[in-house]
C-alpha positions, -999 to +999 in steps of 0.1 A: +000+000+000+019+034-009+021+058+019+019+097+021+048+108+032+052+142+054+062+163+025+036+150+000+010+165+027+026+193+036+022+201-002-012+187-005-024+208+027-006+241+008-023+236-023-061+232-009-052+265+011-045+279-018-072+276-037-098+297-014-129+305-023-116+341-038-093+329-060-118+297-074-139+327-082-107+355-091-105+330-119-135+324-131-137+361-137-105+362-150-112+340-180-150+359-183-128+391-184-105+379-214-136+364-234-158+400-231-120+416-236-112+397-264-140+385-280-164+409-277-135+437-282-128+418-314-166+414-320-178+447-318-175+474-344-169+513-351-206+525-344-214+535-313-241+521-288-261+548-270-277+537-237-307+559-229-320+575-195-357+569-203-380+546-220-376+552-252-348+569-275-354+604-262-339+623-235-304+619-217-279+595-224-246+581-228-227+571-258-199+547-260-179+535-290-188+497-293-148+484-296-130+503-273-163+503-246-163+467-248-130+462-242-130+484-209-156+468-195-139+434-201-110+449-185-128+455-153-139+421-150-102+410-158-089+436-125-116+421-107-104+385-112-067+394-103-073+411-071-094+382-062-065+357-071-035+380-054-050+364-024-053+400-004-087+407-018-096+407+024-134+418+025-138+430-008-148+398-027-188+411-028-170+444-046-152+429-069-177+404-076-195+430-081-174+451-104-165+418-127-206+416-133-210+452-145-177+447-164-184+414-187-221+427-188-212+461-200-187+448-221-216+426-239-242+454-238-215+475-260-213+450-288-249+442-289-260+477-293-236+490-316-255+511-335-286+512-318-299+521-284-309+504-254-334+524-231-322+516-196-358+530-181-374+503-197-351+476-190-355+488-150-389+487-155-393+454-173-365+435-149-382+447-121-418+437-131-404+403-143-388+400-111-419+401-089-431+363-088-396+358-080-392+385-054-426+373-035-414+333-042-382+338-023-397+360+005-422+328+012-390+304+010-372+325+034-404+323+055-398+287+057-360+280+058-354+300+085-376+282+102-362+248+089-383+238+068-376+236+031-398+246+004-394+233-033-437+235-029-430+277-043-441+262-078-474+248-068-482+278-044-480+301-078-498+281-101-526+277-073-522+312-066-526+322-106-553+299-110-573+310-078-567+352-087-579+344-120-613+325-112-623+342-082-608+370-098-636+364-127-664+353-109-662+387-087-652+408-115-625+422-090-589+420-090-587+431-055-609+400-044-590+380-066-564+389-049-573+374-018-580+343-035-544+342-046-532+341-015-558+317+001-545+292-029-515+300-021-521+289+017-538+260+010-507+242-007-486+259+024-512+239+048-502+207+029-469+213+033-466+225+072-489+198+083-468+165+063-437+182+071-447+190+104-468+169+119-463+139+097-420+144+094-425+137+054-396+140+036-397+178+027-379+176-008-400+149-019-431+163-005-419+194-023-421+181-056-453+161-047-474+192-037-456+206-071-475+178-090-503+179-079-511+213-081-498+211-117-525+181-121-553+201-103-552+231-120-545+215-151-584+201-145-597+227-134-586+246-163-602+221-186-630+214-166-642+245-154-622+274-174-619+265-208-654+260-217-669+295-203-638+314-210-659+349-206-673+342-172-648+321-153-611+331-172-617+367-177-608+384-145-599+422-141-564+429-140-546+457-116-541+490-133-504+506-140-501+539-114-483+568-126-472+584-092-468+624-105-435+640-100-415+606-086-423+586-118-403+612-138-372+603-121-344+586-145-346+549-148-360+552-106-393+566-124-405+540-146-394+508-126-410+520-089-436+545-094-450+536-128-461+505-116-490+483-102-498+469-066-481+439-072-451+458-070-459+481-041-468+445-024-437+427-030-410+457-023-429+465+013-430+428+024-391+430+018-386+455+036-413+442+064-399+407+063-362+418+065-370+442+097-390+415+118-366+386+109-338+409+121-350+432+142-378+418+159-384+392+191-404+369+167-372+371+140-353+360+166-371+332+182-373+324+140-335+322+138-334+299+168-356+277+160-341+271+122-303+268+138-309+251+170-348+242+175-339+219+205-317+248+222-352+274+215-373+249+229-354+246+263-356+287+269-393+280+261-400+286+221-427+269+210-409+253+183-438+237+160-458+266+165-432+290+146-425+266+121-466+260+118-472+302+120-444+311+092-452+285+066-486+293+067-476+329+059-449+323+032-481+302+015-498+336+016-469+355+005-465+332-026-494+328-036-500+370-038-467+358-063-490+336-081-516+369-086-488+385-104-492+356-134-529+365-142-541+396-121-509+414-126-506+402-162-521+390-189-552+382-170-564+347-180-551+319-167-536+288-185-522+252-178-485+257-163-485+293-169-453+298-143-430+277-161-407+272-132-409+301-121-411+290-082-377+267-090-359+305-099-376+317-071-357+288-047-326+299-068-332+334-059-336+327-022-298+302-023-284+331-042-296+356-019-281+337+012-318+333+031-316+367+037-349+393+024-326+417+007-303+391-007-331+374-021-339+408-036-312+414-052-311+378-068-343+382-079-335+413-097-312+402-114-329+372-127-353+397-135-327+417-157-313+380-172-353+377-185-359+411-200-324+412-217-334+380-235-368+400-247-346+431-258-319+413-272-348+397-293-361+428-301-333+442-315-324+411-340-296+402-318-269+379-336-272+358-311-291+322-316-328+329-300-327+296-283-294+309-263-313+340-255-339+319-241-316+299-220-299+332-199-323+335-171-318+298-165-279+296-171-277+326-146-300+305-122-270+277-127-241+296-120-258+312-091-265+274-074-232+261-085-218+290-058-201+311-086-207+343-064-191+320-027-200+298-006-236+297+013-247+280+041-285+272+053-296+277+084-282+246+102-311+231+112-331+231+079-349+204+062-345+184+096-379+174+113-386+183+154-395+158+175-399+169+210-385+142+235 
């Protein structure tokens, strides 16, 4: 049997301290740098692209020469990258991480619109509205984790919460009450879950993707059943209006994507600021933390452990399915068979990304958001790129965002593990 001798592990030990997290991800934007740098450098031509202030191709903006700004911007993400490898990066690696995402994507944004324009207004606007299902998804999943319980369910809590808005919705000829029907779908798959998980100690992935199923399956015939054939008086709901807030909504790129918006919107950007102030700045946030690190430990100084758990999946079932109201009240109104698409499995994306935290979750969100309404621009435009790529970016930035291309995450330590009191 060969042996390891002292040397061989001294070396071995020196080469996995080496490669820390910083520098795994100081050279993946190293290499992202030289493609924009390179590539799109090389790619781009002598026109300029003009990047707008408003919504259309009016108003202020900013001008960049195609070559030369794509090749800047790819050098940022290549400075990013080395400081990150140099090892001495310290407390900057959410900076630089930063700065090598606005670099490639800049870098890419100069040799698509060479020659056009790109109206950042509506691109705010759009990646925030496309954002919203996503936003409310990962609020309800935060809901949950932190109080240990995992939910893949965020799927079937929008589709019930799309489908519920949209009958309801229809019968009442009222968004608002539709609205409330949202949510109470919404809850109803959240019961499920909190009462197998709970009560029952089902295994919570696999319950997940069961409560996924079926509400795929039951809405799916309902739709047939009960929508389809009297379209006009049971798939034809109201939806919200857009508000114009005067004054605020002529603000730069602000404008359009906060205050020319509908309630949806208003909805999802106050719960994240709600939920992030009572989960860390609250008693009932903190008896939450407890109980998804160290349920047993809560229990002792007198937490009612099941009770939280019971209490905050309930209420991420309501917060996703308001999520759900965003498909067909918010939107295009009627509803249809599988109408999310996966959006809840972005949405659980957005809350890993996001680190279980409400802004984090945000931010992710957003900029799935922004992944989605690039693809519809890009489109727009006649982008040279294959359509079917363009259709894959939301989802390939939902990849690299669960493979940990941003750092390692860690889940509150007592998720996914069932309570049982001794």
């Amino acid at each position: 049997m060969a042996t390891i001798t002292a040397d061989q592990a001294t070396a071995a030990a020196i080469r996995a301290g080496f490669w820390t997290r910083a520098r795994k991800a100081g050279t993946v934007y190293l290499v992202l740098g030289l493609i924009a740098t390179i590539g799109f450098g090389a790619a781009a031509g002598t026109r300029a692209a003009k990047f707008t202030f408003t919504q259309n191709a009016d108003g202020a903006h900013v001008t960049i020469p195609a070559a030369p700004g794509a090749i800047g911007f790819g050098l940022l993400c290549v400075i990013a990258g080395l400081v990150l490898l140099s090892g001495r990066a310290g407390r900057l690696f959410g900076w630089m991480t930063g700065l090598a995402m606005v670099g490639f994507v800049g870098s890419f944004l100069c040799w698509q619109v060479e020659g056009t324009f790109m109206p950042l207004g509506d691109i705010a606007q759009g990646s925030l509205y496309l954002a919203l299902p996503l936003i409310l998804g990962a609020l309800g999943g935060v809901l949950c984790e932190r109080s240990a319980v995992i939910n893949v369910a965020i799927e079937g809590q929008f589709l019930m919460g799309a489908f519920a808005g949209a009958f309801v919705g229809s019968l009442f000829a009222s968004a608002w009450v539709g609205l409330i029907a949202a949510a109470a779908g919404g809850l109803f798959i959240g019961a499920l879950l909190a009462i197998l998980a709970i009560r029952y100690l089902v295994d919570q992935v696999v319950l997940g993707v069961v409560l996924n199923l079926l509400a795929l399956g039951l809405t799916g015939f309902l739709y047939e059943a009960v929508l389809q054939p009297r379209v006009e008086d049971y798939n034809n709901p109201p939806t919200f209006p857009t508000w114009h807030v005067p004054v605020l909504s002529k603000i730069p790129i602000l404008g359009p994507m906060i205050f020319q918006a509908n309630v949806i919107t208003y909805i999802a950007l106050a719960l994240v600021v709600i939920v992030h102030v009572a989960l860390f700045h609250t008693r009932w946030g903190l008896r939450t933390r407890a109980v998804g690190e160290h349920p047993t430990a809560a229990d002792t100084v007198g937490i009612k452990v099941l009770a939280v758990r019971y209490r905050n999946v309930l209420m991420a079932g309501v917060i996703a399915g308001v999520g759900g109201a965003f498909f067909t009240l918010g939107s295009v109104g009627a509803f249809t068979k599988n109408m999310t698409a996966g959006k809840g499995f972005i949405a659980l994306a957005a809350l890993i990304f996001g680190r279980w935290s409400p802004i984090g979750a945000f931010l992710a969100a957003l900029l799935f958001g922004f992944a989605d309404k690039l693809q519809l621009f890009l489109s727009a435009i006649g982008s040279d790129i294959p359509s079917q790529f363009l259709s894959m970016l939301p989802y390939l930035v939902t990849i690299l965002a669960v493979a940990g291309l941003v750092g390692k995450v860690r889940a509150p330590a007592a998720d996914g593990k069932p309570y049982v009191k001794g």
